[in-house]
ROLUMNU-370656 format. One record per residue: residue in one letter; z, y, x of N, C-alpha, C in turn; residue number from 1. Coordinates in pm, whole numbers, plus 50000, padded with zeros to 5 digits. Last residue first. Example, Ala and Ser with C-alpha at 12.3 -4.5 7.8 and 13.67 -1.06 7.14 Angstrom:
# residues 2
<pt 'S'; <50708; 49775; 51285>; <50714; 49894; 51367>; <50787; 50003; 51290>; 2>;
<pt 'A'; <50780; 49431; 51319>; <50780; 49550; 51230>; <50780; 49670; 51320>; 1>;
//
This chain:
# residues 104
<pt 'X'; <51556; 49572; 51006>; <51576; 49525; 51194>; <51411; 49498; 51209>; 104>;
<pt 'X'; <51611; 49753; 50785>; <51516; 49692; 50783>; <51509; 49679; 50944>; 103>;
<pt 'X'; <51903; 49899; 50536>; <51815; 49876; 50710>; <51730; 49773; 50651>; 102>;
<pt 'X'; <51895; 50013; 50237>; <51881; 49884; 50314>; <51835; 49865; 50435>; 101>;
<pt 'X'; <52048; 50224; 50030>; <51935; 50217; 50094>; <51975; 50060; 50229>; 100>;
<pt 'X'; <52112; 50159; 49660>; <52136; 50183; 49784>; <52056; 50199; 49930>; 99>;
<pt 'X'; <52100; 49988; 49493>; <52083; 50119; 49456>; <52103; 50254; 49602>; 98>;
<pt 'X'; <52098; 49742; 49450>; <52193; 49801; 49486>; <52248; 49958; 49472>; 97>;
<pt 'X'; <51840; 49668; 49348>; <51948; 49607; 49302>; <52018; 49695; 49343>; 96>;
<pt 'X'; <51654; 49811; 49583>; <51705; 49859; 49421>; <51768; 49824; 49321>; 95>;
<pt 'X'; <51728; 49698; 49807>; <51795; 49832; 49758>; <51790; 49921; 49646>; 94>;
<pt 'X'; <51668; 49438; 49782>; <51796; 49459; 49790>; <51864; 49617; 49745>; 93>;
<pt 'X'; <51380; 49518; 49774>; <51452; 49431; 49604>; <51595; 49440; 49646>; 92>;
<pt 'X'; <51354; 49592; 49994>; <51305; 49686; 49912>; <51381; 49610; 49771>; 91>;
<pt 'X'; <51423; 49354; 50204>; <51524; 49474; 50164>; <51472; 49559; 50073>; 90>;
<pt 'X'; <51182; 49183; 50081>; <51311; 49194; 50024>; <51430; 49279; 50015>; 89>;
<pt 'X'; <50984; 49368; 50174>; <50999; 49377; 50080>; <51144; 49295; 50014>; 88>;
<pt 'X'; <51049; 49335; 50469>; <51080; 49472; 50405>; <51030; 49506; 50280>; 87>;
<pt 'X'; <51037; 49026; 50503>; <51167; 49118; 50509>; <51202; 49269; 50463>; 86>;
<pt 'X'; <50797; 49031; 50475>; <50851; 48968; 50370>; <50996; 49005; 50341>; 85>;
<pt 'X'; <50703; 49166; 50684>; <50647; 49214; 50581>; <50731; 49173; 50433>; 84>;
<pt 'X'; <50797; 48958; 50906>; <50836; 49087; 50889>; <50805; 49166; 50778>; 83>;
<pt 'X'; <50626; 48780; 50839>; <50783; 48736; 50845>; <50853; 48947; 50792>; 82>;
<pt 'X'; <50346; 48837; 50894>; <50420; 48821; 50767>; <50522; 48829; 50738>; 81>;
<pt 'X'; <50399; 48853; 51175>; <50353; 48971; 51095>; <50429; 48978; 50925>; 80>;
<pt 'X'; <50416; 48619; 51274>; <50520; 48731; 51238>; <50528; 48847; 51220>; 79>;
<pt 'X'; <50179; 48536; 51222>; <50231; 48486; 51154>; <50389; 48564; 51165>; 78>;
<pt 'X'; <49945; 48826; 51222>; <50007; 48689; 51315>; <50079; 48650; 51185>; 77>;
<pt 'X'; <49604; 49014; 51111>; <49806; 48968; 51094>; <49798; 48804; 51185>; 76>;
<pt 'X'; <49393; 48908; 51247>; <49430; 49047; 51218>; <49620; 49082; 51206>; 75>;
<pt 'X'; <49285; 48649; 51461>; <49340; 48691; 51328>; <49436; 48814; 51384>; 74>;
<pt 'X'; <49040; 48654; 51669>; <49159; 48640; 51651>; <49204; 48682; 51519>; 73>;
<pt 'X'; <48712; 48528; 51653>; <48802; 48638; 51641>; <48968; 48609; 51617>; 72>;
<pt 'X'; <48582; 48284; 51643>; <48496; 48391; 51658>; <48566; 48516; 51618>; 71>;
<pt 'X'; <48637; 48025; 51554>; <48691; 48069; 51695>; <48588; 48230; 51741>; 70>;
<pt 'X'; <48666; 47980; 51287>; <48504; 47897; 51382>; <48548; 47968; 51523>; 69>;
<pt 'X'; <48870; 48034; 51169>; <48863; 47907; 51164>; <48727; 47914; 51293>; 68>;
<pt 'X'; <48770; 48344; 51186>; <48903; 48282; 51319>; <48912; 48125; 51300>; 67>;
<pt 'X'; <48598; 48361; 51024>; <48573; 48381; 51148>; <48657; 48322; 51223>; 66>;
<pt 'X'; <48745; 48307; 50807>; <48641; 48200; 50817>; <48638; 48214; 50960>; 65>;
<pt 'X'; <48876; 48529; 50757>; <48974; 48372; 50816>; <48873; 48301; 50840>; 64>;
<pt 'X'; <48695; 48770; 50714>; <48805; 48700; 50850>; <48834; 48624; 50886>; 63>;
<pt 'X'; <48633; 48640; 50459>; <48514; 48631; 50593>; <48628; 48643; 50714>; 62>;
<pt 'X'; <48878; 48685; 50281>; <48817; 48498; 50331>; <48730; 48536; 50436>; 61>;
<pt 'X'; <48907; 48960; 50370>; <49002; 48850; 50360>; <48995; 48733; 50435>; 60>;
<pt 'X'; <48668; 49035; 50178>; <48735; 49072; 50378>; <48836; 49006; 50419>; 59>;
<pt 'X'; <48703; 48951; 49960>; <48600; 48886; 50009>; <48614; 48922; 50170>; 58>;
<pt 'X'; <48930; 49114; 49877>; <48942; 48963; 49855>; <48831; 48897; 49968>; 57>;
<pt 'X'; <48835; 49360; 49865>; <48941; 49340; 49975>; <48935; 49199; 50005>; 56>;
<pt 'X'; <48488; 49463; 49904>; <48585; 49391; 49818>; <48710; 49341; 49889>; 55>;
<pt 'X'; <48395; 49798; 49917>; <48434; 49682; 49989>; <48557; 49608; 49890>; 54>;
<pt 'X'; <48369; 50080; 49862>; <48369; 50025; 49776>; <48404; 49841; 49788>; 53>;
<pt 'X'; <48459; 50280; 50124>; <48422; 50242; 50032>; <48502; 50133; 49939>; 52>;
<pt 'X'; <48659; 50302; 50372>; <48596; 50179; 50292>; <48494; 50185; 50224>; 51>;
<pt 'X'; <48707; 50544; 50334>; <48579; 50528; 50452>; <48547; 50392; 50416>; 50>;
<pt 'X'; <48762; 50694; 50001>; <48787; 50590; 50119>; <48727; 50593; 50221>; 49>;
<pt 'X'; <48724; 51030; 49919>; <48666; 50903; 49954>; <48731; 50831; 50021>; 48>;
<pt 'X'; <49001; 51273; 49945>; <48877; 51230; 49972>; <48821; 51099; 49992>; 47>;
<pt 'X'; <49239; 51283; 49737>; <49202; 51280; 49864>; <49077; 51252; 49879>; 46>;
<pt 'X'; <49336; 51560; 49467>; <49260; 51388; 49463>; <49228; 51422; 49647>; 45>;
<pt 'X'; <49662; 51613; 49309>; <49529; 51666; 49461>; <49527; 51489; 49488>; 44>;
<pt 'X'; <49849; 51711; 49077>; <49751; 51620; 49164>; <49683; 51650; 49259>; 43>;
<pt 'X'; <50137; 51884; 49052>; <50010; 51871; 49015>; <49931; 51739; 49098>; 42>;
<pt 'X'; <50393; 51719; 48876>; <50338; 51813; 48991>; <50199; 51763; 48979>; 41>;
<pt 'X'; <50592; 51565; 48762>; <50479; 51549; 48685>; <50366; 51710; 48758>; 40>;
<pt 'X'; <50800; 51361; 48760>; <50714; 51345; 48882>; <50540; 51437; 48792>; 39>;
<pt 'X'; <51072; 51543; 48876>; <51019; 51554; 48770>; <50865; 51524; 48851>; 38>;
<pt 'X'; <51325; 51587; 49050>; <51312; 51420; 48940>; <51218; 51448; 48893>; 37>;
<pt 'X'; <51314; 51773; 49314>; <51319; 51816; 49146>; <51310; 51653; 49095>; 36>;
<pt 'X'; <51247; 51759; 49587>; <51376; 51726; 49529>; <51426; 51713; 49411>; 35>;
<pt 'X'; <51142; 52083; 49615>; <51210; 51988; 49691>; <51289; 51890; 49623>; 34>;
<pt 'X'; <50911; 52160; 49332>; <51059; 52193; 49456>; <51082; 52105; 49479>; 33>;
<pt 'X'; <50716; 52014; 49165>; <50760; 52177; 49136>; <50818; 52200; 49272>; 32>;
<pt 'X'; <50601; 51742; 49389>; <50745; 51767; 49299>; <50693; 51939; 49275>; 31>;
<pt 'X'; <50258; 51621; 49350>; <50354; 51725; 49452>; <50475; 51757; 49343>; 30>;
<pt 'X'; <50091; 51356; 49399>; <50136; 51439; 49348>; <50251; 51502; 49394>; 29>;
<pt 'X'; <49760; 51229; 49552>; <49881; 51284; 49591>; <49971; 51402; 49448>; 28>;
<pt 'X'; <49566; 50951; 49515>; <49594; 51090; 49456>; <49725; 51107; 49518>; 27>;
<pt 'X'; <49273; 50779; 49624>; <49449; 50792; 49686>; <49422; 50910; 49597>; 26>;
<pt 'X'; <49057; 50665; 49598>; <49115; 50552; 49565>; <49247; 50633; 49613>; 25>;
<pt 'X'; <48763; 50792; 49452>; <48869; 50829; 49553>; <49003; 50787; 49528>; 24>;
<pt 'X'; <48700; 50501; 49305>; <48574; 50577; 49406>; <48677; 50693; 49551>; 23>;
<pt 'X'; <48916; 50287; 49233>; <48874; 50408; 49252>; <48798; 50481; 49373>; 22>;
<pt 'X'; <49041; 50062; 49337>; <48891; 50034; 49190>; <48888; 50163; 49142>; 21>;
<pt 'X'; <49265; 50073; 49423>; <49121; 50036; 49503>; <49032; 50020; 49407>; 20>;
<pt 'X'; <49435; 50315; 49429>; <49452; 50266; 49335>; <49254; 50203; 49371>; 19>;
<pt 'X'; <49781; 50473; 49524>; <49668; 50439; 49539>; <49618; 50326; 49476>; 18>;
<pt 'X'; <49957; 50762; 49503>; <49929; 50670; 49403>; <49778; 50609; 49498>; 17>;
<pt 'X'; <50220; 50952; 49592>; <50128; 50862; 49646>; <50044; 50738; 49535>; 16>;
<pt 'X'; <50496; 51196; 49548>; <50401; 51102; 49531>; <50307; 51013; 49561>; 15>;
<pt 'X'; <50738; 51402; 49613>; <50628; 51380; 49587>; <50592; 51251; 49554>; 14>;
<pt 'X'; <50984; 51459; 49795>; <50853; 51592; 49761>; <50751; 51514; 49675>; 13>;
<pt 'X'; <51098; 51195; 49770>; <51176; 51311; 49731>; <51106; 51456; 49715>; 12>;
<pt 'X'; <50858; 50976; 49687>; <50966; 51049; 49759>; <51026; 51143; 49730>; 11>;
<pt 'X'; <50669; 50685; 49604>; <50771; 50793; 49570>; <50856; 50862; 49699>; 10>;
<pt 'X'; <50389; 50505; 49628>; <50483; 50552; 49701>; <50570; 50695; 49683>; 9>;
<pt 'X'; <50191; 50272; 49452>; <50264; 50420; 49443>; <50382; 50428; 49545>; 8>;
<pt 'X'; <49903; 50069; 49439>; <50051; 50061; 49476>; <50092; 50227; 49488>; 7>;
<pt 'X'; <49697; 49832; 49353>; <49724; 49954; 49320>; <49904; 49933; 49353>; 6>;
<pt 'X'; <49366; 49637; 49391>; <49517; 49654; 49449>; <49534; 49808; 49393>; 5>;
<pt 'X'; <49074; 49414; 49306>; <49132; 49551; 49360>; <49309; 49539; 49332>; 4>;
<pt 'X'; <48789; 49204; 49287>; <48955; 49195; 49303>; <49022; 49341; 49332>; 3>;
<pt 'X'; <48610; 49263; 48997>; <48639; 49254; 49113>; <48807; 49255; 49191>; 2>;
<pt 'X'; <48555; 49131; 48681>; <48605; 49247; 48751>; <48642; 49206; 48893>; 1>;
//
């Protein structure tokens, strides 16, 4: 099986499910009302990736290959990451806490 990624984004209207080993890889679900706990609103499928079907894993290694042979700058820096690592730990701080967590 090929490498693919699946991640959900909750909010207070709604939903976000995306899911890369789907032809239309994003569904949106919608709360009844503003605000309701109940994540079970209808669906609306989004249209096609523009990706396609592209293996994330294999866009990955051809990037870094490129920037090892000096034939492109890399996409993320290295405080790219820093920062990425910070707004997933405040994301583990604020659901330990329960609370919501700046992110500087």
């Amino acid at each position: 099986r090929p490498f693919s990624y699946r991640f959900e984004i909750c909010g207070s209207e709604g939903m976000m499910e995306f899911d890369s080993a789907k032809s239309k890889p994003v569904t949106l679900f919608a709360m009844p009302e503003p605000g309701a706990a109940s994540g079970n609103g209808p669906g609306v499928a989004v249209p096609e990736s523009p990706l396609g079907q592209k293996d994330p894993y294999l866009s990955e290694i051809r990037d870094f290959l490129a920037y090892v042979r000096g034939e492109r700058v890399p996409r993320v820096l290295p405080e790219d990451a820093i920062k990425a690592l910070e707004v997933g730990l405040a994301a583990t701080r604020s659901a330990d806490a329960g609370e919501v967590v700046q992110v500087s």
